[in-house]
DSSP file (Angstrom, degrees, kcal/mol; ACC not computed):
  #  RESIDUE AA STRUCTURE BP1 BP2  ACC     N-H-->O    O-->H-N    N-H-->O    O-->H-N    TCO  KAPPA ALPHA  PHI   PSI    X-CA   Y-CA   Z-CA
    1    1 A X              0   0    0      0, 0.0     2,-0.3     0, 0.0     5,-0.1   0.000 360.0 360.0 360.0 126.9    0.0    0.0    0.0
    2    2 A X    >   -     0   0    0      3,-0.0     3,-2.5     0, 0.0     4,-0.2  -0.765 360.0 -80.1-113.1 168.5    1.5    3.5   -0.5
    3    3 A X  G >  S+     0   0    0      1,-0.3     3,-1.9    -2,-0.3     6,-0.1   0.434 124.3  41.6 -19.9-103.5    1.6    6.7    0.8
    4    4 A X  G 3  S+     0   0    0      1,-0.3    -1,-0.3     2,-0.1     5,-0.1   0.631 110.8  59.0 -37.5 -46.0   -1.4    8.1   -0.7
    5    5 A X  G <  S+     0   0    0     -3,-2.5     2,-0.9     1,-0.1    -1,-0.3   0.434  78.0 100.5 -79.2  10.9   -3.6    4.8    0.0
    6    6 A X    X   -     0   0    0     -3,-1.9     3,-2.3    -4,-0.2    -1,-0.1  -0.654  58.8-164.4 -81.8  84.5   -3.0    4.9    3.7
    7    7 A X  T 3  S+     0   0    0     -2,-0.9    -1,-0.1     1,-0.2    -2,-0.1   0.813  82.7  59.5 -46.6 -11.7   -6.2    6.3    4.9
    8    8 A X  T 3  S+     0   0    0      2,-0.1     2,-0.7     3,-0.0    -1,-0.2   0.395  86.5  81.6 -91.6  -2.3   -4.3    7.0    8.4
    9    9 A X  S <  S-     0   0    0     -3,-2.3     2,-0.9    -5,-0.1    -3,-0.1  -0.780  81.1-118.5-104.9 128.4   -1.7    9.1    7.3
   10   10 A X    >   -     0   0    0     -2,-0.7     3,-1.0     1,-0.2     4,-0.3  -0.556  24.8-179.0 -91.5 127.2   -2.2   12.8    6.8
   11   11 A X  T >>  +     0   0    0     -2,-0.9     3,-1.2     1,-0.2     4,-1.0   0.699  56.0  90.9 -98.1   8.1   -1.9   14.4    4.0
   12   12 A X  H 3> S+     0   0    0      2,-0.2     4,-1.6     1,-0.2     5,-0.4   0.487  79.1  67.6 -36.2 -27.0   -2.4   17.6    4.1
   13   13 A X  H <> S+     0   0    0     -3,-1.0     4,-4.1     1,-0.2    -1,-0.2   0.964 110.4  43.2 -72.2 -37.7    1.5   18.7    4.8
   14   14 A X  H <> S+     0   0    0     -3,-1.2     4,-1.4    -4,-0.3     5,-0.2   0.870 112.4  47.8 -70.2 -20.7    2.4   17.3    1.1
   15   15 A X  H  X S+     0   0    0     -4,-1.0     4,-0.7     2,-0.2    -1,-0.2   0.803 118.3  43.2 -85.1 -10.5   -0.6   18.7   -0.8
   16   16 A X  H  X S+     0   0    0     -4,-1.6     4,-3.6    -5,-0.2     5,-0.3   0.876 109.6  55.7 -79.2 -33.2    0.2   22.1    1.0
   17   17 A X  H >X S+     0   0    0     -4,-4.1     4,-1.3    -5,-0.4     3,-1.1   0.905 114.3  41.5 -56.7 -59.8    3.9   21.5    0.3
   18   18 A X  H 3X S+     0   0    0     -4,-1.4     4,-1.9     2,-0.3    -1,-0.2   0.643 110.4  57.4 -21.8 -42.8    2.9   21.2   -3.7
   19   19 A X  H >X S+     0   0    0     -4,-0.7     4,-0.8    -5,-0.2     3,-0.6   0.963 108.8  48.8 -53.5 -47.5    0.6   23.9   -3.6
   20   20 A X  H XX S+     0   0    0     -4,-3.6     4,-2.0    -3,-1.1     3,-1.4   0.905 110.5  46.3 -74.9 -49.3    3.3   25.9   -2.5
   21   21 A X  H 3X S+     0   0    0     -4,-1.3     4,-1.6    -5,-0.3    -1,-0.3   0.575 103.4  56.5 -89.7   8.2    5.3   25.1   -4.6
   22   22 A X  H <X S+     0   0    0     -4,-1.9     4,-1.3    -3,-0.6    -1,-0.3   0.428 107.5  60.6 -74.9 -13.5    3.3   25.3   -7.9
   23   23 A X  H << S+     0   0    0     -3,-1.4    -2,-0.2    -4,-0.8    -3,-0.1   0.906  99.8  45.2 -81.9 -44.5    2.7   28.7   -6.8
   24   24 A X  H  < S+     0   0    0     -4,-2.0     5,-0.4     1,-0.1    -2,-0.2   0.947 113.3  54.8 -51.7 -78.5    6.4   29.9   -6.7
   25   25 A X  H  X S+     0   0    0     -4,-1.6     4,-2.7     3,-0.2     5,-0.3   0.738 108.4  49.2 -41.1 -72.9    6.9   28.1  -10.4
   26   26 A X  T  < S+     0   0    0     -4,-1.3     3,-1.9     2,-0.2     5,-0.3   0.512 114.5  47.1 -60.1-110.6    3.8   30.3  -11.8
   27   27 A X  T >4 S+     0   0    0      1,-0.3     2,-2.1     2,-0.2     3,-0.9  -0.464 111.6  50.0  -8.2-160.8    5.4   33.8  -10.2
   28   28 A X  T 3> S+     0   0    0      1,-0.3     4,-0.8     2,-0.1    -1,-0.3  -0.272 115.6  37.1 -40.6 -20.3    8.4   33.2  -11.4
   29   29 A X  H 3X S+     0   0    0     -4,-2.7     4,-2.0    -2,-2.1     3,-0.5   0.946 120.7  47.5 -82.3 -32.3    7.2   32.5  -14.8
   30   30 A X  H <> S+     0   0    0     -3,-0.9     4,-0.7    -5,-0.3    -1,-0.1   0.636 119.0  44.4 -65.2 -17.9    4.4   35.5  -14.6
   31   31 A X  H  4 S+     0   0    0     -5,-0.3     4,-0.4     2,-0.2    -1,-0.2   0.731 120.2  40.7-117.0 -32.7    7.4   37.8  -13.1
   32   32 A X  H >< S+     0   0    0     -4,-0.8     3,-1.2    -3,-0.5    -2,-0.2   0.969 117.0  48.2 -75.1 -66.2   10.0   36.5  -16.0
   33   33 A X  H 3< S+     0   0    0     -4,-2.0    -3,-0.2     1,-0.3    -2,-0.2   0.813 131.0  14.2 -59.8 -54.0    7.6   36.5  -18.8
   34   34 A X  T 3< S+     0   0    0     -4,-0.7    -1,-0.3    -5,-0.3    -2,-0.2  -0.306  85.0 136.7-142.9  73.0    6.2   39.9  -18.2
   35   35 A X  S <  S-     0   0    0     -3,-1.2    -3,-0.1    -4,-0.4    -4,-0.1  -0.158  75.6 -55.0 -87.6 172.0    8.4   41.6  -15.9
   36   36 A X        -     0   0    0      1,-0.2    -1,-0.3    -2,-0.1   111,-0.0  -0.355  44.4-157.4 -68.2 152.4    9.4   45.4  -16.6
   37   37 A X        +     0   0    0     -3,-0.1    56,-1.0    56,-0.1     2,-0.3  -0.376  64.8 110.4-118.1  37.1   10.9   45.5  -20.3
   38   38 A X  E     -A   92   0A   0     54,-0.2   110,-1.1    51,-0.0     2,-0.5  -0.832  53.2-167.3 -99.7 167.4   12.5   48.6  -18.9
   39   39 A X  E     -Ab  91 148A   0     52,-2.9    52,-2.5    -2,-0.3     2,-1.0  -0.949  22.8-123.4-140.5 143.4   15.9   49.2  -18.2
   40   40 A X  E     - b   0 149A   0    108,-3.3   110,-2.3    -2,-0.5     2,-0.4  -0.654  33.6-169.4 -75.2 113.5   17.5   52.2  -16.2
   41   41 A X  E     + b   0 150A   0     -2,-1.0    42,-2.7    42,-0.4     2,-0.3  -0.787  22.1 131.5-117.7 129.1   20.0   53.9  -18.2
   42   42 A X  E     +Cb  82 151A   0    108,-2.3   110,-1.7    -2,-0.4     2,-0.4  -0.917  15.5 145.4-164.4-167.1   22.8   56.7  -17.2
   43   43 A X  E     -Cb  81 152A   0     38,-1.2    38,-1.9    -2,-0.3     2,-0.3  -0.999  46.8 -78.5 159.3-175.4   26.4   57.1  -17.8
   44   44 A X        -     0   0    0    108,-2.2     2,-0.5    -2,-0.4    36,-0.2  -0.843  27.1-143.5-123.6 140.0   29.1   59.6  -18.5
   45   45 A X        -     0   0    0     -2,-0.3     2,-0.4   108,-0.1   110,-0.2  -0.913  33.8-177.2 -96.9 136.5   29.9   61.5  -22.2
   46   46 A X  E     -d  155   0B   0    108,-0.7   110,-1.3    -2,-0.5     2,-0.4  -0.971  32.1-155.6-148.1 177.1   33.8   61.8  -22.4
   47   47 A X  E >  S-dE 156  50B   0      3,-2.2     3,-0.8    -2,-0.4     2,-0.3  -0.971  80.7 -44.7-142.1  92.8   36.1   63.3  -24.8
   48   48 A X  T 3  S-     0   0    0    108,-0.8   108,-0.1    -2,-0.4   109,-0.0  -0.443 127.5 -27.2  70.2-110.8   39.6   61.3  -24.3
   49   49 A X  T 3  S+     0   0    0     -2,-0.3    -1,-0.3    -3,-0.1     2,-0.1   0.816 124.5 100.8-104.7 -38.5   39.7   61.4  -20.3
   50   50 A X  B <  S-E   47   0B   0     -3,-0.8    -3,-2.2     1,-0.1     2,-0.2  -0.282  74.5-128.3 -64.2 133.0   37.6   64.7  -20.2
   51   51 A X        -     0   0    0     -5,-0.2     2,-0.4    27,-0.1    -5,-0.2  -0.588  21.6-126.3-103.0 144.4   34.0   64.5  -19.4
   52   52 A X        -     0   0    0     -2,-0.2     3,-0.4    -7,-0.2     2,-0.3  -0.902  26.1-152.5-110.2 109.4   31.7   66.5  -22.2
   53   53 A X  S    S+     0   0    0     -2,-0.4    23,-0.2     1,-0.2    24,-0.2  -0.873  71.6   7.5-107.2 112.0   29.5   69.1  -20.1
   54   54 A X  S    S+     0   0    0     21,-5.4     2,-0.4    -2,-0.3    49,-0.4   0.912  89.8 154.6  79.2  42.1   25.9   70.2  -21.7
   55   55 A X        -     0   0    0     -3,-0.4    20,-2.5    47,-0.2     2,-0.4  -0.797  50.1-119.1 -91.7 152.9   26.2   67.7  -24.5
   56   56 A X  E     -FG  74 101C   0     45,-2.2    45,-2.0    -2,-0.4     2,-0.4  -0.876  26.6-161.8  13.1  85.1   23.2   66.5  -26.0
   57   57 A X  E     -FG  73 100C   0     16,-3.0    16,-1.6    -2,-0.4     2,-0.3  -0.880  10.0-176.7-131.6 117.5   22.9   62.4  -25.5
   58   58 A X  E     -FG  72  99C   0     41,-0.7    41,-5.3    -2,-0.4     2,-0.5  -0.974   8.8-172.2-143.0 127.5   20.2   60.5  -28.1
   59   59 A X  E     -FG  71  98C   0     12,-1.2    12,-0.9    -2,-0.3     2,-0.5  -0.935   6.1-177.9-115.5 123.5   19.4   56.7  -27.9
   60   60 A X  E     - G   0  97C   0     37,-1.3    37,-1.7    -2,-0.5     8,-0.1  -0.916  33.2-112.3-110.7 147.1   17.1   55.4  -31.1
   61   61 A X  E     - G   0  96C   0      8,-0.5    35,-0.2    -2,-0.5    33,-0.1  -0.484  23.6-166.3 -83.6 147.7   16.3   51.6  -30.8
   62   62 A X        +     0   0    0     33,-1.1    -1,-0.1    -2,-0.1    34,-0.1   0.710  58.4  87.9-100.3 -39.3   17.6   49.4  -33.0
   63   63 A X  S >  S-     0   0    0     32,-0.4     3,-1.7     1,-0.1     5,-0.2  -0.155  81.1-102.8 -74.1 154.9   15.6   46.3  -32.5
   64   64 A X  T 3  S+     0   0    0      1,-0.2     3,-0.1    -2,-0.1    -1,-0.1  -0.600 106.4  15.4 -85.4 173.0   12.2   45.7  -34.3
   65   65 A X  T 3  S+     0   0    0      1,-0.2     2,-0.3    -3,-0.1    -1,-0.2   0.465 100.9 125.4 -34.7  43.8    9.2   46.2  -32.6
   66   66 A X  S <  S-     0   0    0     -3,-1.7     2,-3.1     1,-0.1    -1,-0.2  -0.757  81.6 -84.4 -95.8 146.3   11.2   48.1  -30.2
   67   67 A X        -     0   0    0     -2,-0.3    -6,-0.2     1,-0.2    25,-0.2  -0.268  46.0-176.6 -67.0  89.5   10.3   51.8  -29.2
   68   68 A X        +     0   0    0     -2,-3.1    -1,-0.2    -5,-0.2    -4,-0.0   0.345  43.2 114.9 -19.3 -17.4   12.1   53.5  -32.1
   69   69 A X  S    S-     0   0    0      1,-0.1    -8,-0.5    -9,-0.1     2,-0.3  -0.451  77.9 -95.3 -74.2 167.3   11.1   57.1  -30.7
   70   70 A X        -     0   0    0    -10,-0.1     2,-0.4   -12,-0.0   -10,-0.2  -0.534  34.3-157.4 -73.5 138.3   13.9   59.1  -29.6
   71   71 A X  E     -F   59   0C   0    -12,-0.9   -12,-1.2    -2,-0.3     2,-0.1  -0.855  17.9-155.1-119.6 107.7   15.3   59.3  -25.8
   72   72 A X  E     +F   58   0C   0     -2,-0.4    12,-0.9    12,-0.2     2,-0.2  -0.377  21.3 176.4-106.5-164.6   17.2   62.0  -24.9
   73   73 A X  E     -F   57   0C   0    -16,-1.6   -16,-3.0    10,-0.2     2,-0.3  -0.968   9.8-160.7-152.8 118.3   19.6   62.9  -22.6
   74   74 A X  E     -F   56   0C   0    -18,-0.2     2,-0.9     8,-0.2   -18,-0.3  -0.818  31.2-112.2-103.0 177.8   21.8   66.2  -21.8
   75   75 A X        -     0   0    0    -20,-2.5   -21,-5.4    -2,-0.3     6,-0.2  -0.771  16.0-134.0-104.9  97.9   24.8   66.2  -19.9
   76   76 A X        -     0   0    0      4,-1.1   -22,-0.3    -2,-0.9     3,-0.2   0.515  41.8 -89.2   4.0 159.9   25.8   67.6  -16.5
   77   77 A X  S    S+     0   0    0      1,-0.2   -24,-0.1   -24,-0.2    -1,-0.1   0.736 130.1  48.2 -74.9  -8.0   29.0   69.5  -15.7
   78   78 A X  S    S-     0   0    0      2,-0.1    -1,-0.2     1,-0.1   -27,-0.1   0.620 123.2 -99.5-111.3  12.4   30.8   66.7  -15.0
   79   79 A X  S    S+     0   0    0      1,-0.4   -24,-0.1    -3,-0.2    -3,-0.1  -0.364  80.9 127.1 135.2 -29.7   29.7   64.3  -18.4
   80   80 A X        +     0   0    0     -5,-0.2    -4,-1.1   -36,-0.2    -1,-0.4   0.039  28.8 162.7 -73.7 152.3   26.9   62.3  -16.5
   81   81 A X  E     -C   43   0A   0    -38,-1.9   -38,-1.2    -6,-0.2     2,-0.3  -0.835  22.5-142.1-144.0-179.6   23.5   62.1  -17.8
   82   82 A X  E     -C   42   0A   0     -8,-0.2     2,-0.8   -40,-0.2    -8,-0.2  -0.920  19.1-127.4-135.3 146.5   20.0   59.7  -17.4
   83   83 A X        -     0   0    0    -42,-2.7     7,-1.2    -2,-0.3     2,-0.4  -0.807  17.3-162.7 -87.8 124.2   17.7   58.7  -19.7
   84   84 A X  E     -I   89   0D   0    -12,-0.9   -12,-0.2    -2,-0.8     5,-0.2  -0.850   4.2-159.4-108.7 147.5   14.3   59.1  -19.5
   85   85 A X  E >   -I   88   0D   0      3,-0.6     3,-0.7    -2,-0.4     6,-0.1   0.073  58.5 -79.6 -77.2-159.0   11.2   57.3  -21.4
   86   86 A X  T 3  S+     0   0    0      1,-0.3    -1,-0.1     4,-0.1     3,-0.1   0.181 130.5  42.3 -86.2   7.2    7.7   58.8  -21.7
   87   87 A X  T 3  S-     0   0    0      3,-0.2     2,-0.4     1,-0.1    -1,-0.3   0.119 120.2 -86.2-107.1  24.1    7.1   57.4  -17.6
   88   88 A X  E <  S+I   85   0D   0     -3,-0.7     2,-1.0     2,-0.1    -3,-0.6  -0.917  90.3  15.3 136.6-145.8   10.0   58.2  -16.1
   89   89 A X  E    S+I   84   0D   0     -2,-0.4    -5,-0.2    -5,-0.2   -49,-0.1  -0.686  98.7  68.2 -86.0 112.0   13.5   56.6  -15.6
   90   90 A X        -     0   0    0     -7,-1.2    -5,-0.3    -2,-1.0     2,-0.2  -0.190  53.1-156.8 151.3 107.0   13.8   53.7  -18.1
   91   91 A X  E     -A   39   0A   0    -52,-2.5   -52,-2.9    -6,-0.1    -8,-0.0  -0.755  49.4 -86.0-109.4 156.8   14.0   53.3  -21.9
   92   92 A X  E     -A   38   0A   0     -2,-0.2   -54,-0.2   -54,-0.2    53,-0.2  -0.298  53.6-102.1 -54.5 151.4   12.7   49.7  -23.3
   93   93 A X  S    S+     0   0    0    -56,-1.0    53,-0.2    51,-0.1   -54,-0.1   0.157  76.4  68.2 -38.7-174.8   15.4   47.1  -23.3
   94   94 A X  B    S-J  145   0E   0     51,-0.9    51,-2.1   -33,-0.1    49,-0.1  -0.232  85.1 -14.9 131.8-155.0   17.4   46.1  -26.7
   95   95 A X        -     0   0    0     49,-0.2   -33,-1.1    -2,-0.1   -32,-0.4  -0.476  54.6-165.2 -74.8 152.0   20.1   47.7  -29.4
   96   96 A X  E     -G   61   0C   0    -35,-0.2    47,-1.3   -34,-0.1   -35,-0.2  -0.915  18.5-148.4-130.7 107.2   20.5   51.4  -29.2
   97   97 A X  E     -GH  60 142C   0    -37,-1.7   -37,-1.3    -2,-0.3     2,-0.5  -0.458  34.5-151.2 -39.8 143.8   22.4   53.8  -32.2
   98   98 A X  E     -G   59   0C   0     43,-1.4     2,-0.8   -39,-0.2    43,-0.3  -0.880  17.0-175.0-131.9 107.9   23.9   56.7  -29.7
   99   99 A X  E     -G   58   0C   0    -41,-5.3   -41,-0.7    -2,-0.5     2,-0.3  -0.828   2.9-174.8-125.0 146.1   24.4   60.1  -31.0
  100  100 A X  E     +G   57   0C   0     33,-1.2     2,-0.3    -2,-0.8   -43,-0.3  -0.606   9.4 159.3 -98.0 156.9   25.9   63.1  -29.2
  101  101 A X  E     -G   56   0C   0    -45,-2.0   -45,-2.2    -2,-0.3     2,-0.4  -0.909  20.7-156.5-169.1 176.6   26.4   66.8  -30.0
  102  102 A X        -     0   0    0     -2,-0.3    26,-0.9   -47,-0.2     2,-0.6  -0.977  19.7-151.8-137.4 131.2   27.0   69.9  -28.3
  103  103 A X  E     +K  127   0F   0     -2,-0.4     8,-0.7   -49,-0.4    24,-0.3  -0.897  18.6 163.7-137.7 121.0   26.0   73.1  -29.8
  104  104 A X  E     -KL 126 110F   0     22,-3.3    22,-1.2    -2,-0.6     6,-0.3  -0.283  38.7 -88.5 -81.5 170.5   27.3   76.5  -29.5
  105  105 A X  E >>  - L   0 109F   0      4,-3.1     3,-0.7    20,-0.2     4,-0.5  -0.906  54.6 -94.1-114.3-175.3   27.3   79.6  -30.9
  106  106 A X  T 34 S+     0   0    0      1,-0.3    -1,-0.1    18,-0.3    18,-0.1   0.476 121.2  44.2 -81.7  -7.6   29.6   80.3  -33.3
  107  107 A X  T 34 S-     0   0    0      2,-0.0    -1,-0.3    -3,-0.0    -2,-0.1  -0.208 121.1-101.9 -87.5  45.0   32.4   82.0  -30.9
  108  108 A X  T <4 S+     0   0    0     -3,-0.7     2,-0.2     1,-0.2    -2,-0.2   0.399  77.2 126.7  60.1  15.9   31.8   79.4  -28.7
  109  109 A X  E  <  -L  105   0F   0     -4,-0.5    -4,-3.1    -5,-0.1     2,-0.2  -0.441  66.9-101.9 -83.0 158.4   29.8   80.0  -25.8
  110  110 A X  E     -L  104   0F   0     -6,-0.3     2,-0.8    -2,-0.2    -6,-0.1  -0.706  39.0-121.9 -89.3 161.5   26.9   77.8  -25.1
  111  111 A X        +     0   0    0     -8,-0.7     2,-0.2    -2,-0.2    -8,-0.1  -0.958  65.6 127.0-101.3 100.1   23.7   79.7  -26.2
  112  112 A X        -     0   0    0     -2,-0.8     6,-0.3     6,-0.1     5,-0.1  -0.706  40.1-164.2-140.7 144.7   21.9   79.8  -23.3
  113  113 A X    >   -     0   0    0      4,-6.6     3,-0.9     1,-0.4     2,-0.1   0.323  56.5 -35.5-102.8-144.5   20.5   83.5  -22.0
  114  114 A X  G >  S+     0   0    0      1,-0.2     3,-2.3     2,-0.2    -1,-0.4  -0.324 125.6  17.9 -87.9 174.6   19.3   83.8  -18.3
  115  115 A X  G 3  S-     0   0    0      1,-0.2    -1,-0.2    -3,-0.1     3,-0.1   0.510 130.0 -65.1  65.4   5.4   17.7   81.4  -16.6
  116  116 A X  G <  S+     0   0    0     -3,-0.9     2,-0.2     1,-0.3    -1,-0.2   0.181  95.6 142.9  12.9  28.0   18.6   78.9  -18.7
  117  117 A X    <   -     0   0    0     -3,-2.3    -4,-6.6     1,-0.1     2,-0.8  -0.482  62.2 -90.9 -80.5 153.6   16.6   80.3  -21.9
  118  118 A X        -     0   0    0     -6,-0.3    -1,-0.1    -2,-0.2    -6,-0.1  -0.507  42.5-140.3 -49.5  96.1   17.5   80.3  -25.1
  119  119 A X        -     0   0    0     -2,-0.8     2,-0.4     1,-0.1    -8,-0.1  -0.052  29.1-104.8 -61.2 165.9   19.7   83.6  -26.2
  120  120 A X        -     0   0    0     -8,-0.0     2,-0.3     2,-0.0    -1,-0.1  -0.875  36.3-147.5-101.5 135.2   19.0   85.0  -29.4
  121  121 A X        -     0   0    0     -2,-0.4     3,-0.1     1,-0.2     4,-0.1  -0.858  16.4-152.8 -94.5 123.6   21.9   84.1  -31.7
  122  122 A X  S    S+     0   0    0     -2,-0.3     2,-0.2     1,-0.2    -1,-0.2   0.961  96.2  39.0 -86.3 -69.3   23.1   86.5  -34.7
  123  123 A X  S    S-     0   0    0      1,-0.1   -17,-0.3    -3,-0.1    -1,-0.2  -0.740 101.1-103.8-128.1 143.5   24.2   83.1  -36.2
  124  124 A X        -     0   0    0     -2,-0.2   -18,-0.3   -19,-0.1    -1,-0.1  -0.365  58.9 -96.4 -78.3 152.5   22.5   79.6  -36.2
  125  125 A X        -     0   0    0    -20,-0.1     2,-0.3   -22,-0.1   -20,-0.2   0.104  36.3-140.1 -41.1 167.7   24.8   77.4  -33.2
  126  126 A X  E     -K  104   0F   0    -22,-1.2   -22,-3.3    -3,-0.1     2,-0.8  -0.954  19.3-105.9-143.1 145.7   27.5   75.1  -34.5
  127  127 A X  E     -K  103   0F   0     -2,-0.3   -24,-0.3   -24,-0.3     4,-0.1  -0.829  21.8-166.5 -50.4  89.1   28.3   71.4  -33.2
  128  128 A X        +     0   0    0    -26,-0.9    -1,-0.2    -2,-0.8   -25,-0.1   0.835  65.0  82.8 -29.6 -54.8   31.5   71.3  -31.0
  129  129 A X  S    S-     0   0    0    -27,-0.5     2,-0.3     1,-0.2    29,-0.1   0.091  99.7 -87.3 -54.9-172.8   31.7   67.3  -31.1
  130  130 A X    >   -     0   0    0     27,-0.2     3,-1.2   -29,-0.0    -1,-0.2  -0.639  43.8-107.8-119.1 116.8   33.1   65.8  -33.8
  131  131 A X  G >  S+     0   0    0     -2,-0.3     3,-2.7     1,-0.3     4,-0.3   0.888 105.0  66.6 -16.6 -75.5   30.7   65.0  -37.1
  132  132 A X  G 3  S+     0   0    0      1,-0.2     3,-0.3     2,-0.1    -1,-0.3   0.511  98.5  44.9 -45.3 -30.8   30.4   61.8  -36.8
  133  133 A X  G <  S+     0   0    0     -3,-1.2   -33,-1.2     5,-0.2    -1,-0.2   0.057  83.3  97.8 -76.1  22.2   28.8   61.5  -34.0
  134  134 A X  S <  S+     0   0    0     -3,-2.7     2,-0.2   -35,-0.2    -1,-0.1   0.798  86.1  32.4 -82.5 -61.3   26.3   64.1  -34.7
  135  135 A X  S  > S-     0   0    0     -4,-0.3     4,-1.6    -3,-0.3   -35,-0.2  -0.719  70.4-122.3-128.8-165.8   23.7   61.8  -35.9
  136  136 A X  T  4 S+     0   0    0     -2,-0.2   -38,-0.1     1,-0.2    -1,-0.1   0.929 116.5  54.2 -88.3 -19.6   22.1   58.2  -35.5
  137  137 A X  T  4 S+     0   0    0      1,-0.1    -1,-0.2   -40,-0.1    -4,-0.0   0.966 123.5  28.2 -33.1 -62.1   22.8   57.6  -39.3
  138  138 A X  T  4 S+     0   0    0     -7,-0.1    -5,-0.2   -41,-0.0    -2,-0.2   0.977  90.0 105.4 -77.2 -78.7   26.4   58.5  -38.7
  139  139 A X     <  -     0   0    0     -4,-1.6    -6,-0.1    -7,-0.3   -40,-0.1   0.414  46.0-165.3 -40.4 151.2   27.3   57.6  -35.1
  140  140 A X        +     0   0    0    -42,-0.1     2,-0.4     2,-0.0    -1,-0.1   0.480  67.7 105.9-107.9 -34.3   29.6   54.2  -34.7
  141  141 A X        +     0   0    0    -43,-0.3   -43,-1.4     2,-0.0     2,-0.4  -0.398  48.7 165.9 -82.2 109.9   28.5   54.4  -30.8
  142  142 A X  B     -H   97   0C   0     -2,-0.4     2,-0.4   -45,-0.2   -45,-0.2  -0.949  16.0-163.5-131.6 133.5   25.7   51.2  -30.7
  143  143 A X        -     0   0    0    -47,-1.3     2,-0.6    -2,-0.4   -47,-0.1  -0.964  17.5-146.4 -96.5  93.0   24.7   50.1  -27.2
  144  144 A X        -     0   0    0     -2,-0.4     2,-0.8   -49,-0.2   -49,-0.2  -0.711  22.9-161.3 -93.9 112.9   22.8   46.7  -25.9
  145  145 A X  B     -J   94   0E   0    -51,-2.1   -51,-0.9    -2,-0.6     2,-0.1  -0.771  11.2-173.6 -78.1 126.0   20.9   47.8  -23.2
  146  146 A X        -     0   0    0     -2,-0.8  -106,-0.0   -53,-0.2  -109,-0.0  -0.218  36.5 -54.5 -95.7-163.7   19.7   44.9  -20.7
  147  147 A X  S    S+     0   0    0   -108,-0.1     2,-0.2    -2,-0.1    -1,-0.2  -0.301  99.4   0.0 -84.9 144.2   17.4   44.6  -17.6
  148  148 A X  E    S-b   39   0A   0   -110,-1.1  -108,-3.3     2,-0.1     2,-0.4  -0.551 111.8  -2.5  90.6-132.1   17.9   46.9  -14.6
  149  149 A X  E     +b   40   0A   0     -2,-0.2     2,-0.5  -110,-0.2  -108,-0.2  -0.748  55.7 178.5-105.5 137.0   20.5   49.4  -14.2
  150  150 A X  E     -b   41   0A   0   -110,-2.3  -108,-2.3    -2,-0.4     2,-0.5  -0.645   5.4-172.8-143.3 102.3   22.8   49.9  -16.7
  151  151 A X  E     -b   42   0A   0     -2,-0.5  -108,-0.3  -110,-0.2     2,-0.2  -0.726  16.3-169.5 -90.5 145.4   25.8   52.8  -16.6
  152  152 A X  E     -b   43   0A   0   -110,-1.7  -108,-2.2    -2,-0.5     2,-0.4  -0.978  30.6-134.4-155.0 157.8   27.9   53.4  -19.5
  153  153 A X        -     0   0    0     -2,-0.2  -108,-0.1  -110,-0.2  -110,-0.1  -0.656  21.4-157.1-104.8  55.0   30.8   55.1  -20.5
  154  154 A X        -     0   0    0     -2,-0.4  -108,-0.7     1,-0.1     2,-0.5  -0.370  19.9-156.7 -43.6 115.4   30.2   57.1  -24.3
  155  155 A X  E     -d   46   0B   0   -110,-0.2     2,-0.4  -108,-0.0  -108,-0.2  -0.966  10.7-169.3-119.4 119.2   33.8   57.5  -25.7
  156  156 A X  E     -d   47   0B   0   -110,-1.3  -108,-0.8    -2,-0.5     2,-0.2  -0.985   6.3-151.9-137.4 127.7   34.2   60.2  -28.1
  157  157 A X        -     0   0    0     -2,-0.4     3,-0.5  -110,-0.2   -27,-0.2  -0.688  14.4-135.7-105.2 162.3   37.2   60.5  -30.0
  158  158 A X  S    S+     0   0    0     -2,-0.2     2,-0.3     1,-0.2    -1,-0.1   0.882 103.8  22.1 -20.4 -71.6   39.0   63.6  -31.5
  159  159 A X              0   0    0      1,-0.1    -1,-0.2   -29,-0.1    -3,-0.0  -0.722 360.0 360.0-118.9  78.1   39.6   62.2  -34.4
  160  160 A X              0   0    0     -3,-0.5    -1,-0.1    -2,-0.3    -2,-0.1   0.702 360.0 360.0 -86.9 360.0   37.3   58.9  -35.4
């Protein structure tokens, strides 16, 4: 006769013990399977060893039926930035294109009046970075973001 066909034995600690543990399996697949498809994204802009202050930071998705809209990003005085999507801190997971620029006007001050408004410019701003990185066409700088936090290090050279 075995376990189960002993009418004297109880079983209630194994059918709880089963319960229990068919419940953990479904959460963890409900929690894997459609868990956040966001990811936290931040980083530094640098220029050789020097961190690029009041850049401009744009990640476009690479992957298909990934969000494709734009995310930007400017940069701090000391290079650092975050992204944020259209709820907050978090762009979808997957491939990113990365393009920077910095724009000035054309003696080289950043264009911004007081308060941080936009001055009026005699002449349209000019890019300080480097072309190539200018747009997502152009840019060599490609990213796989994954789940959770993810800092990175945009290295922009002089001469690419």
């Amino acid at each position: 006769m075995g376990y189960f066909d002993d009418p004297a034995k109880d079983k209630t600690p194994v059918i709880l013990g089963g319960g229990v543990l068919l419940l953990l399996v479904c959460l963890w697949f409900i929690c894997g399977f459609f868990g956040s498809r966001e990811a936290r994204v931040g980083g530094t802009v640098v220029m050789g060893e020097t961190p690029v202050a009041g850049a401009q930071v744009v990640f476009l998705g690479q992957d298909e039926g990934n969000n494709r809209a734009p995310f930007l990003a400017t940069t701090d005085g000391e290079g650092r930035f975050e992204v944020y999507g259209s709820t907050g801190p978090g762009i979808p997971r997957g491939k990113y294109k990365v393009a920077v620029t910095k724009m000035v006007a054309a003696d080289g001050r950043a264009p911004n009046g007081e308060d941080g408004a936009p001055a009026s410019l005699s002449e349209p701003p000019v890019n300080q970075l480097p072309p190539v990185y200018e747009t997502v066409e152009s840019t060599p700088l490609v990213f796989q973001i994954g789940g959770g936090s993810n800092t990175i290090i945009v290295e922009l050279k002089k001469n690419p």
